[in-house]
PDB file of N, CA, C and O in Angstrom, chain B, residues numbered from 101:
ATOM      1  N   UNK B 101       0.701 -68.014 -41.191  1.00  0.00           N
ATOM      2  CA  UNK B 101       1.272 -67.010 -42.064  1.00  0.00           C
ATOM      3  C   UNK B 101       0.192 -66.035 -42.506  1.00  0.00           C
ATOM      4  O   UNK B 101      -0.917 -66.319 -42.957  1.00  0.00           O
ATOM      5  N   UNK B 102       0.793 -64.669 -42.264  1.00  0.00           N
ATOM      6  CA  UNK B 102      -0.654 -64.073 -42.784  1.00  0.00           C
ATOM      7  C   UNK B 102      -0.671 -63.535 -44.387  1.00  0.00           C
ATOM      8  O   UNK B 102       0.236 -63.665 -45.209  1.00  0.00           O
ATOM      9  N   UNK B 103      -1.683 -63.039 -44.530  1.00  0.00           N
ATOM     10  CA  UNK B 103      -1.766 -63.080 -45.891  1.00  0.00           C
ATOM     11  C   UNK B 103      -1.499 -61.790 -46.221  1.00  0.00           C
ATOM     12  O   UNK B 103      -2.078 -60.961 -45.519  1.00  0.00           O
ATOM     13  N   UNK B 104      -0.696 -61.318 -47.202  1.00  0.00           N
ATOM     14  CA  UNK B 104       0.260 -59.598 -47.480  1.00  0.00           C
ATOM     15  C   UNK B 104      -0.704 -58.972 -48.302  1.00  0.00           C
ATOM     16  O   UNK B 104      -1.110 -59.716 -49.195  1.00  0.00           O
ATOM     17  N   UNK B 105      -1.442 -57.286 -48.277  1.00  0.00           N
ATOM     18  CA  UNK B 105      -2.796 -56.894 -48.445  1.00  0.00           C
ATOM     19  C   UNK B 105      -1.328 -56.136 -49.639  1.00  0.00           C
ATOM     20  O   UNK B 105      -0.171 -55.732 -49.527  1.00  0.00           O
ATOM     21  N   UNK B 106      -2.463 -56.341 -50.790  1.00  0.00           N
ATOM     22  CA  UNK B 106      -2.346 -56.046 -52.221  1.00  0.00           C
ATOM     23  C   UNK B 106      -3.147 -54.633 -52.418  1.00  0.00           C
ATOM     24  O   UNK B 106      -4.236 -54.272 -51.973  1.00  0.00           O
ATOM     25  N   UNK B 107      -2.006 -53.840 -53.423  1.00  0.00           N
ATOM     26  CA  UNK B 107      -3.141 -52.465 -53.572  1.00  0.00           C
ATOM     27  C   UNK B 107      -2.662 -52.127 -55.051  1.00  0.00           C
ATOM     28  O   UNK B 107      -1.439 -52.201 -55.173  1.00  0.00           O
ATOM     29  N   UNK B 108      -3.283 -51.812 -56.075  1.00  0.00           N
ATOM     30  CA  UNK B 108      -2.656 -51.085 -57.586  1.00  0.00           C
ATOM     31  C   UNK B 108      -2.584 -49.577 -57.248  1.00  0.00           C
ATOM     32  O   UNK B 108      -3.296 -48.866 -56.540  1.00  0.00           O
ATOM     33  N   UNK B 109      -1.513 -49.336 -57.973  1.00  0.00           N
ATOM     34  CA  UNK B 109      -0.995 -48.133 -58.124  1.00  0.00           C
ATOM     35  C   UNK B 109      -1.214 -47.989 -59.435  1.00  0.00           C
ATOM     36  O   UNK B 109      -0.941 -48.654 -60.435  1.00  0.00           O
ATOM     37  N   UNK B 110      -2.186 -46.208 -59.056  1.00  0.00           N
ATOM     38  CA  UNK B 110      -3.412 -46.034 -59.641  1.00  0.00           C
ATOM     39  C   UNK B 110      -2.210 -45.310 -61.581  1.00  0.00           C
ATOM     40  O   UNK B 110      -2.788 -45.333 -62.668  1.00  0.00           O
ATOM     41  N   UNK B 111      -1.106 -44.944 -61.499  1.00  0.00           N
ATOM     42  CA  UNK B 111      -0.588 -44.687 -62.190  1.00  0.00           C
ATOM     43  C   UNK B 111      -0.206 -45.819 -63.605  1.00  0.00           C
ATOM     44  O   UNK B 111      -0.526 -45.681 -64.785  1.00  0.00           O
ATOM     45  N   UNK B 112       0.449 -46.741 -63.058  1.00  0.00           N
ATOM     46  CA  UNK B 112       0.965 -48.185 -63.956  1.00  0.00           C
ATOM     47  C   UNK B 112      -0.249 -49.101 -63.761  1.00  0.00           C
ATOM     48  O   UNK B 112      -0.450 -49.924 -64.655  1.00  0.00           O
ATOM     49  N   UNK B 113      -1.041 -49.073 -62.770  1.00  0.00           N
ATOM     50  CA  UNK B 113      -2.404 -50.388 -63.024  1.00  0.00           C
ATOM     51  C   UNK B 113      -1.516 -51.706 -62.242  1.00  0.00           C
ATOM     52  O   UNK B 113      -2.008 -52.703 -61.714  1.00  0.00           O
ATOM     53  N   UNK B 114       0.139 -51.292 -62.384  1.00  0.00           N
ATOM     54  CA  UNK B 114       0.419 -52.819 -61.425  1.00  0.00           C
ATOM     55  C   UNK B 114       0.396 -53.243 -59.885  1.00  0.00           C
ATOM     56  O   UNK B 114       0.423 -52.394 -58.993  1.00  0.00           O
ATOM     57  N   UNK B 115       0.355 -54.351 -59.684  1.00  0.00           N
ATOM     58  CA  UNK B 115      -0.326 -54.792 -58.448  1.00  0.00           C
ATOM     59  C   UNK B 115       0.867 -54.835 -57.450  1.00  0.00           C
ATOM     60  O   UNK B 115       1.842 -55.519 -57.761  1.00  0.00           O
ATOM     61  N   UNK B 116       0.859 -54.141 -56.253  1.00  0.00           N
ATOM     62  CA  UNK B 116       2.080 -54.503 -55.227  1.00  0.00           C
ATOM     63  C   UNK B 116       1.685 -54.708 -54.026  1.00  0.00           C
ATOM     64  O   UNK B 116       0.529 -54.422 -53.717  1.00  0.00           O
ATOM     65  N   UNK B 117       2.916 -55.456 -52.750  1.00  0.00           N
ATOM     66  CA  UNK B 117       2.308 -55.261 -51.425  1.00  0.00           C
ATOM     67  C   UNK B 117       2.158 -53.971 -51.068  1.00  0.00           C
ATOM     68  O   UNK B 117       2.976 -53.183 -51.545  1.00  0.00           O
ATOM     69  N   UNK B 118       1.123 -53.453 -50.179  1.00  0.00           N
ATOM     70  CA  UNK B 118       0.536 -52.177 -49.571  1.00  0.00           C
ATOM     71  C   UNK B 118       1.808 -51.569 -48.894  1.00  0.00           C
ATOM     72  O   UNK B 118       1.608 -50.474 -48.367  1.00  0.00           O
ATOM     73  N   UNK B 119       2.774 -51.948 -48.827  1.00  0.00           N
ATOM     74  CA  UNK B 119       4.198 -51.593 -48.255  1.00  0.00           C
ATOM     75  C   UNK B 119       4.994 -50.825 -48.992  1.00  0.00           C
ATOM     76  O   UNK B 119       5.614 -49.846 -48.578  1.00  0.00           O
ATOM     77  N   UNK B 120       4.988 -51.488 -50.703  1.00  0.00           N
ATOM     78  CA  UNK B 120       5.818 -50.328 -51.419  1.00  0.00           C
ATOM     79  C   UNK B 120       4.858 -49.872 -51.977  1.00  0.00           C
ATOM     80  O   UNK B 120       4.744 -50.170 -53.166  1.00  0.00           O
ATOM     81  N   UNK B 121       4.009 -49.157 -51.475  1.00  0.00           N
ATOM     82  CA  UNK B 121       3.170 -47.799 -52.350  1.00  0.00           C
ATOM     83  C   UNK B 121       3.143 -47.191 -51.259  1.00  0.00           C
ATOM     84  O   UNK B 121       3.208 -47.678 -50.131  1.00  0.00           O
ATOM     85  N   UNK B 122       3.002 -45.631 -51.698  1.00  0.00           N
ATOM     86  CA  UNK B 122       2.785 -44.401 -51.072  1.00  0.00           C
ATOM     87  C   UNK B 122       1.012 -44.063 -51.269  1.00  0.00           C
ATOM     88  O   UNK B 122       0.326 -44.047 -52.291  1.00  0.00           O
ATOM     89  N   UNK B 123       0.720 -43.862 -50.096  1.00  0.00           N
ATOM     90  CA  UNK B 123      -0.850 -43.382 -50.275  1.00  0.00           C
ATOM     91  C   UNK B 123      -0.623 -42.234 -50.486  1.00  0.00           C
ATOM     92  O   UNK B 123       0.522 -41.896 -50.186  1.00  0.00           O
ATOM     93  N   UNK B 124      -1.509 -41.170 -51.050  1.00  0.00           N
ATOM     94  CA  UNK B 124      -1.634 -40.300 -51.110  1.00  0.00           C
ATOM     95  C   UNK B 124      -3.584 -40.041 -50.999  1.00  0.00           C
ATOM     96  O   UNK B 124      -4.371 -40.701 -51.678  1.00  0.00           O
ATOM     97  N   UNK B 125      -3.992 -38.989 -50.033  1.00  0.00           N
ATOM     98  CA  UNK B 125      -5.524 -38.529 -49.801  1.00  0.00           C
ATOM     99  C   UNK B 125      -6.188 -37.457 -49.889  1.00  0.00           C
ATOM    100  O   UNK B 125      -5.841 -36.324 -49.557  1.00  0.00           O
ATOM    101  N   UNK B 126      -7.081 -37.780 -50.304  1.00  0.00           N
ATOM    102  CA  UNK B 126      -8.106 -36.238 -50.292  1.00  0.00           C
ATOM    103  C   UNK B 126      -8.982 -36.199 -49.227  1.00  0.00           C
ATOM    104  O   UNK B 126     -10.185 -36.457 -49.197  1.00  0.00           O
ATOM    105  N   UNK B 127      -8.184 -35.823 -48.307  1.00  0.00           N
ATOM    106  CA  UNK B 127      -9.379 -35.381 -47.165  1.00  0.00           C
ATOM    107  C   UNK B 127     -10.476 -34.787 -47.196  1.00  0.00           C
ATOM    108  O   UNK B 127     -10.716 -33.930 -48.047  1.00  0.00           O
ATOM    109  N   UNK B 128     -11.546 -35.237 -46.031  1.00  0.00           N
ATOM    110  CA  UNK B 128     -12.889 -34.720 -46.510  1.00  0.00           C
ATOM    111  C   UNK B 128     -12.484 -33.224 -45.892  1.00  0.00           C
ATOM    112  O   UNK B 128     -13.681 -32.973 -45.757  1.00  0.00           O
ATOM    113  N   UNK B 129     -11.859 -32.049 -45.414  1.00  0.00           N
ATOM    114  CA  UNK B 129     -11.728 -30.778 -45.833  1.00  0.00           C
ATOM    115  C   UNK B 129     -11.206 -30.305 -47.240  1.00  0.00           C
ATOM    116  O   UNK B 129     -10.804 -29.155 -47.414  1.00  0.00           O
ATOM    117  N   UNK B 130     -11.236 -31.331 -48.314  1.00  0.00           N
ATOM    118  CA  UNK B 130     -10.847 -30.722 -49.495  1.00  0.00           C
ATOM    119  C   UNK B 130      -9.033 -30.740 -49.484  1.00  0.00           C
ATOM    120  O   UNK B 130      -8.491 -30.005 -50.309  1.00  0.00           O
ATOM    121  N   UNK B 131      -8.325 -31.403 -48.745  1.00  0.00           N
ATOM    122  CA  UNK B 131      -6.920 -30.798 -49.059  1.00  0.00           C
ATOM    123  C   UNK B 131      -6.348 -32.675 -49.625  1.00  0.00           C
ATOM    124  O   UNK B 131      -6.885 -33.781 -49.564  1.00  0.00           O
ATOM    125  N   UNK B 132      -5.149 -32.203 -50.089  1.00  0.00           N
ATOM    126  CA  UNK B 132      -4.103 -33.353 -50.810  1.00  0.00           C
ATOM    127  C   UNK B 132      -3.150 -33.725 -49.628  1.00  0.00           C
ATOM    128  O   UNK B 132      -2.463 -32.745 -49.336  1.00  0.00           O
ATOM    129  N   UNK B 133      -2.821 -35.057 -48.680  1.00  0.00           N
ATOM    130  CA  UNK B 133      -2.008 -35.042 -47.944  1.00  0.00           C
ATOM    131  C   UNK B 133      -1.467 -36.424 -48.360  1.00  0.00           C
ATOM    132  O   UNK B 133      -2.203 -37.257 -48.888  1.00  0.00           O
ATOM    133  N   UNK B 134       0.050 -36.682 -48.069  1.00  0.00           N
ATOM    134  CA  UNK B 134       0.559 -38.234 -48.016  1.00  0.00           C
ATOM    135  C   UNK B 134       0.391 -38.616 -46.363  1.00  0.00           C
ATOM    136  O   UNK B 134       0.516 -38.018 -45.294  1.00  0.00           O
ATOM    137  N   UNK B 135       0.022 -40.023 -46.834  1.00  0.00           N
ATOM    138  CA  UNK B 135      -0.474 -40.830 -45.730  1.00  0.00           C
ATOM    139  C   UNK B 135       0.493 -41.478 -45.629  1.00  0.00           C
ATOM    140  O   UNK B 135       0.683 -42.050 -46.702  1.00  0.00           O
ATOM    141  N   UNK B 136       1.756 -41.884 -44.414  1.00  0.00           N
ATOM    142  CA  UNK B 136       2.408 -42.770 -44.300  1.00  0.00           C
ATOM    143  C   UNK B 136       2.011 -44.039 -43.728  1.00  0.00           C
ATOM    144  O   UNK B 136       2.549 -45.143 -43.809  1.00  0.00           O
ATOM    145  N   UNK B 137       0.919 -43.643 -43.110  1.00  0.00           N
ATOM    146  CA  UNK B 137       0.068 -44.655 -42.341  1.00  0.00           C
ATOM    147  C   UNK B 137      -0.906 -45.902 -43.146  1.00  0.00           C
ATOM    148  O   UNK B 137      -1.026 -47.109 -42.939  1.00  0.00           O
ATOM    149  N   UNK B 138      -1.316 -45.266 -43.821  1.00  0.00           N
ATOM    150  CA  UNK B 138      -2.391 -45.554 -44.269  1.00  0.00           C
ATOM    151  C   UNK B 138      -3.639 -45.774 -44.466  1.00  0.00           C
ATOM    152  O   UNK B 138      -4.375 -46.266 -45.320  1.00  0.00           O
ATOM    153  N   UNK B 139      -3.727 -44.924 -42.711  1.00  0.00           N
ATOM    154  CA  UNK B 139      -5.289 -45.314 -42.184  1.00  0.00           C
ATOM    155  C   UNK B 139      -5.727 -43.911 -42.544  1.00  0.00           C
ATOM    156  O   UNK B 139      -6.945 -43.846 -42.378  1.00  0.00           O
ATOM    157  N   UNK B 140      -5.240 -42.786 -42.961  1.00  0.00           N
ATOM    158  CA  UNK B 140      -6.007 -41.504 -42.751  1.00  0.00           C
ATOM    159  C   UNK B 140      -7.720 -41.563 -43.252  1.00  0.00           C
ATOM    160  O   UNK B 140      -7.967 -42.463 -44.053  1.00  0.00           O
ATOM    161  N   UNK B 141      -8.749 -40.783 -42.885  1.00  0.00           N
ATOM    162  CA  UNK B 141      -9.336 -40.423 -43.634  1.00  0.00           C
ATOM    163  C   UNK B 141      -9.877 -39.906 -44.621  1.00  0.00           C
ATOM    164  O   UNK B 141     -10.128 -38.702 -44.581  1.00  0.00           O
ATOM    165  N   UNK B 142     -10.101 -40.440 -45.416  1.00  0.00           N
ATOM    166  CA  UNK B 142     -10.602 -40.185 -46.707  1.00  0.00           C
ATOM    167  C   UNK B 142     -10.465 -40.417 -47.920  1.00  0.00           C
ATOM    168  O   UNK B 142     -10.197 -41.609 -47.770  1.00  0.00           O
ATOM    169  N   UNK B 143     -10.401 -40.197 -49.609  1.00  0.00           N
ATOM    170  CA  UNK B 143     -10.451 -40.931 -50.639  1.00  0.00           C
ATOM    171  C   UNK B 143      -8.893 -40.918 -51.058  1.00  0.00           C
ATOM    172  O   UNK B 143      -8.148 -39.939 -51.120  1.00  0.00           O
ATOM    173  N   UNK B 144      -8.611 -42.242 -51.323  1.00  0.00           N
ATOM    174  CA  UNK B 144      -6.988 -42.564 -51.000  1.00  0.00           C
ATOM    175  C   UNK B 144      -6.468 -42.837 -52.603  1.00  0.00           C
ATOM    176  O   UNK B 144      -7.476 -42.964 -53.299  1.00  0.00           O
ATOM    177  N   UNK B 145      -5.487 -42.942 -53.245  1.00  0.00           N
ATOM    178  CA  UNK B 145      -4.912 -43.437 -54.149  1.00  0.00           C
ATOM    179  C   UNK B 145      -3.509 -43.938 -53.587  1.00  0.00           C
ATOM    180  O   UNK B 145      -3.016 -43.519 -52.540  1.00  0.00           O
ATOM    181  N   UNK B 146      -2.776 -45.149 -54.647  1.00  0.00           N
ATOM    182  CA  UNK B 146      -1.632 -45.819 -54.152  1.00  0.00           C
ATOM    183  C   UNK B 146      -1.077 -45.326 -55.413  1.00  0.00           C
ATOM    184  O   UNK B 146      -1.782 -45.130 -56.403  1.00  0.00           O
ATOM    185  N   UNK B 147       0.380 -45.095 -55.370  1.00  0.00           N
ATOM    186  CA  UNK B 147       1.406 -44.593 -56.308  1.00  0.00           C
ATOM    187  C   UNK B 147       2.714 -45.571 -55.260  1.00  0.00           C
ATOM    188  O   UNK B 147       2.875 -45.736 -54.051  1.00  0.00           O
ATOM    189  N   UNK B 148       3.591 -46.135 -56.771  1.00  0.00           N
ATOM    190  CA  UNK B 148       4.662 -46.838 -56.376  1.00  0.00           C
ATOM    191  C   UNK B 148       5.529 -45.852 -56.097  1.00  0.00           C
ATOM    192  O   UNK B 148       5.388 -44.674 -56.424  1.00  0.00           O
ATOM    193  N   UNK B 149       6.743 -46.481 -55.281  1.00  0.00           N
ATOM    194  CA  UNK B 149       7.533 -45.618 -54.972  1.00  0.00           C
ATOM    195  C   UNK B 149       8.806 -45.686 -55.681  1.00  0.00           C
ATOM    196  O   UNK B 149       9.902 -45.590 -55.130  1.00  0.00           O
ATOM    197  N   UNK B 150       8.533 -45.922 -57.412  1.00  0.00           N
ATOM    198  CA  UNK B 150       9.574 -45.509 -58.425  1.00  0.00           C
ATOM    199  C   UNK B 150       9.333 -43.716 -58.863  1.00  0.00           C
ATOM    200  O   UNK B 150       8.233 -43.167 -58.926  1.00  0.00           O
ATOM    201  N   UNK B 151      10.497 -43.144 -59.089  1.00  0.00           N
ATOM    202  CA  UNK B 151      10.872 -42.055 -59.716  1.00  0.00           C
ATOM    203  C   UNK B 151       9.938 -41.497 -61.068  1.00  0.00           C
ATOM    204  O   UNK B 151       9.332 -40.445 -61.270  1.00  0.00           O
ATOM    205  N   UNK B 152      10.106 -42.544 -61.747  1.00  0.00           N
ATOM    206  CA  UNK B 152       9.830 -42.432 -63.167  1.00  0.00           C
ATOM    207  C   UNK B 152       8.058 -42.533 -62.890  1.00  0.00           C
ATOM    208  O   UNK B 152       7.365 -41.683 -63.450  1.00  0.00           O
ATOM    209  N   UNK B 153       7.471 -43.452 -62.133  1.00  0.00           N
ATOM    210  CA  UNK B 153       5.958 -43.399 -61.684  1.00  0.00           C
ATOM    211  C   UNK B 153       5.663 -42.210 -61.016  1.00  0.00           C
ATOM    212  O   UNK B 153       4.461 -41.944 -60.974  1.00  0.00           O
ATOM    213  N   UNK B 154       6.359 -41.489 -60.529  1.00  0.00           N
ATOM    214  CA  UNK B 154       5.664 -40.489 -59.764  1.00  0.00           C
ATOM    215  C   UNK B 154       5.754 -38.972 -60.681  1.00  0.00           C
ATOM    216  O   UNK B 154       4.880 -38.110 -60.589  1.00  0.00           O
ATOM    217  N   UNK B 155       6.834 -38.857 -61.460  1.00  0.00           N
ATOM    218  CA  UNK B 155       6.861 -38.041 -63.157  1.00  0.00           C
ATOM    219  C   UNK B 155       5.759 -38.197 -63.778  1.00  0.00           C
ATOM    220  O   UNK B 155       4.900 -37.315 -63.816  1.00  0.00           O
ATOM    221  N   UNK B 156       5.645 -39.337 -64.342  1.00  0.00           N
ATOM    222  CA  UNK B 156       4.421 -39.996 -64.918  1.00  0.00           C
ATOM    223  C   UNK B 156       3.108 -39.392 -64.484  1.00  0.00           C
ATOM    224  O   UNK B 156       2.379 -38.685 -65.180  1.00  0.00           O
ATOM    225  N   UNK B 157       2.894 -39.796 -63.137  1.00  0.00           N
ATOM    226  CA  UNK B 157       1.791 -39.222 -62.387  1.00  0.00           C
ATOM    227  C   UNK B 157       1.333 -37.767 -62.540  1.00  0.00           C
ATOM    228  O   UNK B 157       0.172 -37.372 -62.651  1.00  0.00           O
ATOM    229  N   UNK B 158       3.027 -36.682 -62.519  1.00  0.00           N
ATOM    230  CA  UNK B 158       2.546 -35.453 -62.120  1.00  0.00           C
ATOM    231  C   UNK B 158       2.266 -35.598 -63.729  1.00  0.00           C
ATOM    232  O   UNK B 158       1.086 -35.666 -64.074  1.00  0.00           O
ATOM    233  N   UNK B 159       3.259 -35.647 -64.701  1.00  0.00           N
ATOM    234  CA  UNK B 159       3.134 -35.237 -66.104  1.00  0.00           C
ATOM    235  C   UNK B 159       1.579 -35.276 -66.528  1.00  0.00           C
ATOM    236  O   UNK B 159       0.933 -34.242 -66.696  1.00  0.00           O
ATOM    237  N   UNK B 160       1.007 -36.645 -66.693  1.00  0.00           N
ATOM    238  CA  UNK B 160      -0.190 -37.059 -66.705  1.00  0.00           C
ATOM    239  C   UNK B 160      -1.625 -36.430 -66.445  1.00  0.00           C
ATOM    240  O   UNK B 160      -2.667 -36.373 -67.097  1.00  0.00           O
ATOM    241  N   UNK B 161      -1.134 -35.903 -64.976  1.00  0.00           N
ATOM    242  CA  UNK B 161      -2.067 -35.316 -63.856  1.00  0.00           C
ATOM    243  C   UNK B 161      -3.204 -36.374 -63.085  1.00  0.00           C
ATOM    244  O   UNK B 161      -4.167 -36.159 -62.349  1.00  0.00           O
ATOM    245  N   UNK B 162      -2.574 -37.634 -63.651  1.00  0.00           N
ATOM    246  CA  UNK B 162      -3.433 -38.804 -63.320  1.00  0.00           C
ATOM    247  C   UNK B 162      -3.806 -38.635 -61.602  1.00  0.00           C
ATOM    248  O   UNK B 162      -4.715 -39.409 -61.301  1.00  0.00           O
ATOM    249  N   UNK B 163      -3.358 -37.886 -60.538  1.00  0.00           N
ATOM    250  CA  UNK B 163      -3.652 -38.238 -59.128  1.00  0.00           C
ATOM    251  C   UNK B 163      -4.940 -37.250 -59.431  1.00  0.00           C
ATOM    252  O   UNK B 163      -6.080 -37.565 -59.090  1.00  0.00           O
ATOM    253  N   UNK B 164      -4.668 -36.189 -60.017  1.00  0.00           N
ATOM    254  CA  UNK B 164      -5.721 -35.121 -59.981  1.00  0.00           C
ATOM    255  C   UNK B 164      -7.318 -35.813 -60.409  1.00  0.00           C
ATOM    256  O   UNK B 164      -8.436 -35.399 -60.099  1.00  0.00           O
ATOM    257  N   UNK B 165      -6.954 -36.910 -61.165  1.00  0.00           N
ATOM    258  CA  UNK B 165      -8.114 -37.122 -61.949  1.00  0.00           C
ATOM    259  C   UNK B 165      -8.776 -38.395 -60.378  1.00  0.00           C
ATOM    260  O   UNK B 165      -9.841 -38.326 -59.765  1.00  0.00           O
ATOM    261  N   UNK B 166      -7.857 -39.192 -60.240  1.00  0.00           N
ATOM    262  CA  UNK B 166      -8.055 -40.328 -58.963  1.00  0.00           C
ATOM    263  C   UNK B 166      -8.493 -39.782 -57.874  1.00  0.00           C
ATOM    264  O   UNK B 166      -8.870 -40.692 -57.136  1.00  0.00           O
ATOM    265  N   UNK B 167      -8.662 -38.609 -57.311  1.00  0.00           N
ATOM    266  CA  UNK B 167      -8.598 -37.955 -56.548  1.00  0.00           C
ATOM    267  C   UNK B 167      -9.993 -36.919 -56.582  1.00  0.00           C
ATOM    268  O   UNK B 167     -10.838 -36.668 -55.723  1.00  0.00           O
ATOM    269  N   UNK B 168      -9.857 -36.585 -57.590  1.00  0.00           N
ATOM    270  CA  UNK B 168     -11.206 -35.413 -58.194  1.00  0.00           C
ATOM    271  C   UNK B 168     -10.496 -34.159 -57.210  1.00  0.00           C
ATOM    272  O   UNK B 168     -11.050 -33.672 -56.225  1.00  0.00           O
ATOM    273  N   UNK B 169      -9.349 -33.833 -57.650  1.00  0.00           N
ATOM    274  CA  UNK B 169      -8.741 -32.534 -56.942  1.00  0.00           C
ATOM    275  C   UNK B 169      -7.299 -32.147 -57.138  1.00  0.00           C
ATOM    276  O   UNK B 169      -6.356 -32.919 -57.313  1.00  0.00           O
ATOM    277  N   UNK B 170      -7.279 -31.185 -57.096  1.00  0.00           N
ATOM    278  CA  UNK B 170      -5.791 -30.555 -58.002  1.00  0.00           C
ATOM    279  C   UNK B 170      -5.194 -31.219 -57.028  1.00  0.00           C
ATOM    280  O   UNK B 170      -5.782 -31.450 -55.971  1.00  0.00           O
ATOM    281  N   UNK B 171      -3.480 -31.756 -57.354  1.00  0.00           N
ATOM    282  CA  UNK B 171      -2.822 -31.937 -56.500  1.00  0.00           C
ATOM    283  C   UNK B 171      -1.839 -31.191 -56.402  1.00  0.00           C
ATOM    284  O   UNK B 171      -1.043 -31.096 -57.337  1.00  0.00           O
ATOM    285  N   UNK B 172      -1.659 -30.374 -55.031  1.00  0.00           N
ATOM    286  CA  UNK B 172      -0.147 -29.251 -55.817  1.00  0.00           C
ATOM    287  C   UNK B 172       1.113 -29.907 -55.845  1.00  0.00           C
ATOM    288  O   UNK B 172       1.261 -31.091 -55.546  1.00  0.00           O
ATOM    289  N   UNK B 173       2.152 -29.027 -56.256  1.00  0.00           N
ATOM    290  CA  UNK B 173       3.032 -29.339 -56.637  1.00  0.00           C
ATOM    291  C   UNK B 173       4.124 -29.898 -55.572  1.00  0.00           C
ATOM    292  O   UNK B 173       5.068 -30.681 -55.671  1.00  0.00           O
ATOM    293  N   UNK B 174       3.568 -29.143 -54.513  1.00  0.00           N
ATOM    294  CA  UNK B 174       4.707 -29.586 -53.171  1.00  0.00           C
ATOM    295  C   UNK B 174       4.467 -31.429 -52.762  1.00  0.00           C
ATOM    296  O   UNK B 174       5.317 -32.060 -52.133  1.00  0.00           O
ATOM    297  N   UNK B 175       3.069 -32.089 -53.304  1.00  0.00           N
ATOM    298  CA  UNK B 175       3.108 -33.084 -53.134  1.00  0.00           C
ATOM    299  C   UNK B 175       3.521 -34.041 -54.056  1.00  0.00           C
ATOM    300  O   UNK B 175       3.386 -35.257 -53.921  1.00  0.00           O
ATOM    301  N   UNK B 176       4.093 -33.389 -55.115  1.00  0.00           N
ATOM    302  CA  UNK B 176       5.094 -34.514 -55.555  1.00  0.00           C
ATOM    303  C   UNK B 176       6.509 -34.167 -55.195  1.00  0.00           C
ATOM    304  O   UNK B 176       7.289 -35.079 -55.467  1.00  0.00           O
ATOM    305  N   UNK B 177       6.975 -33.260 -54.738  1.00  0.00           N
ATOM    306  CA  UNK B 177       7.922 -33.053 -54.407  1.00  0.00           C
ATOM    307  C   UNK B 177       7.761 -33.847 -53.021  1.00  0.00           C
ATOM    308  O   UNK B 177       8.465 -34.851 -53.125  1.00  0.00           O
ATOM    309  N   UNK B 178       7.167 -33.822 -51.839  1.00  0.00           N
ATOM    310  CA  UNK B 178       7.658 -34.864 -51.214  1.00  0.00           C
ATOM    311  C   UNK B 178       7.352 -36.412 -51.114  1.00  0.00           C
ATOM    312  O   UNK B 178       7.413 -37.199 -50.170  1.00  0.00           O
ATOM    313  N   UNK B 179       6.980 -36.560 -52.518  1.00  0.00           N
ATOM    314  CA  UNK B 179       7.478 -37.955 -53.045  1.00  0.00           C
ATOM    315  C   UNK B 179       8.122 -38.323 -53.549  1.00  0.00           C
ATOM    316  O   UNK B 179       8.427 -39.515 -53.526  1.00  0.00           O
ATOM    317  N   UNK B 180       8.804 -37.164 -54.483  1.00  0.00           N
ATOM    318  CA  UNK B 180       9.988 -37.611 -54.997  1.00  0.00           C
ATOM    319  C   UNK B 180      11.058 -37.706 -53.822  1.00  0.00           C
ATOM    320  O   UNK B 180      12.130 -38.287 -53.994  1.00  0.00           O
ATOM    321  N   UNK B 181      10.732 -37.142 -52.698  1.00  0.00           N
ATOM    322  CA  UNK B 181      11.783 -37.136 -51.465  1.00  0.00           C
ATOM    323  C   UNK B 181      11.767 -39.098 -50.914  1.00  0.00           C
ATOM    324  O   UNK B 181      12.712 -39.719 -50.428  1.00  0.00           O
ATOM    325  N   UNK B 182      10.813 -39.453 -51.126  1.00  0.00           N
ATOM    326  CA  UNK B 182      10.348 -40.847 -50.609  1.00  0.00           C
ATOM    327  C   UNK B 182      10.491 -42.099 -51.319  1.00  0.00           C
ATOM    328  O   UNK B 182      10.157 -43.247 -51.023  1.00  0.00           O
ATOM    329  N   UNK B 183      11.243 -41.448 -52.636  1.00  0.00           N
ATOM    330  CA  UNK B 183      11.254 -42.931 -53.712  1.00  0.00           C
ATOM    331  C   UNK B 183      12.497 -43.316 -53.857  1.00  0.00           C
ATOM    332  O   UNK B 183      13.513 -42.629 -53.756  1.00  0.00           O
ATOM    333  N   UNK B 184      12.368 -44.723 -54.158  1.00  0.00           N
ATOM    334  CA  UNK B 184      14.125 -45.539 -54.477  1.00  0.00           C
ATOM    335  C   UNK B 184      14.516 -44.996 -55.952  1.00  0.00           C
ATOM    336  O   UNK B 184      14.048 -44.898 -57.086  1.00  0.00           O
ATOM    337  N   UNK B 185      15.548 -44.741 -55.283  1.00  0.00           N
ATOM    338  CA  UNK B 185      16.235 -44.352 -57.011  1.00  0.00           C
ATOM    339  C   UNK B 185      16.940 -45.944 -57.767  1.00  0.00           C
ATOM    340  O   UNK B 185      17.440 -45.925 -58.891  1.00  0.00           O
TER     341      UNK B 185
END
């Protein structure tokens, strides 16, 4: 049995499988992209894929700070496209 890789979502601090979080990265050209993969390059944050966490996030500006880079606005919009209601 293998063992299920754990990641916090940098918003709530709680712990989930790497399955229900959304990466989101700051590539080393400086830009904000979602990673569906998870392998992209570069400095990554995990955000759950609740509604109310990803509000939180923009309200906050907490990715901006995880990140060290504005995040625009189109990237929470396609996370809010990606979360369970």
């Amino acid at each position: 049995m293998r063992k299920v890789p754990m990641r916090k979502c940098v918003v709530t601090q709680e712990r989930f499988p790497k399955n229900e979080l959304i990466r989101i990265v700051r590539t080393p050209q400086q830009t904000v992209e979602i990673d569906p993969t998870g392998k992209r390059n570069g400095h990554g944050a995990y955000v759950s894929k609740r509604k109310e966490t990803i509000e939180k996030a923009k309200k906050t500006h907490k990715l901006d700070k995880v990140l060290e880079i504005h995040v625009p606005d189109e990237i929470y919009e396609e996370l809010m496209e990606l979360v369970h209601e």
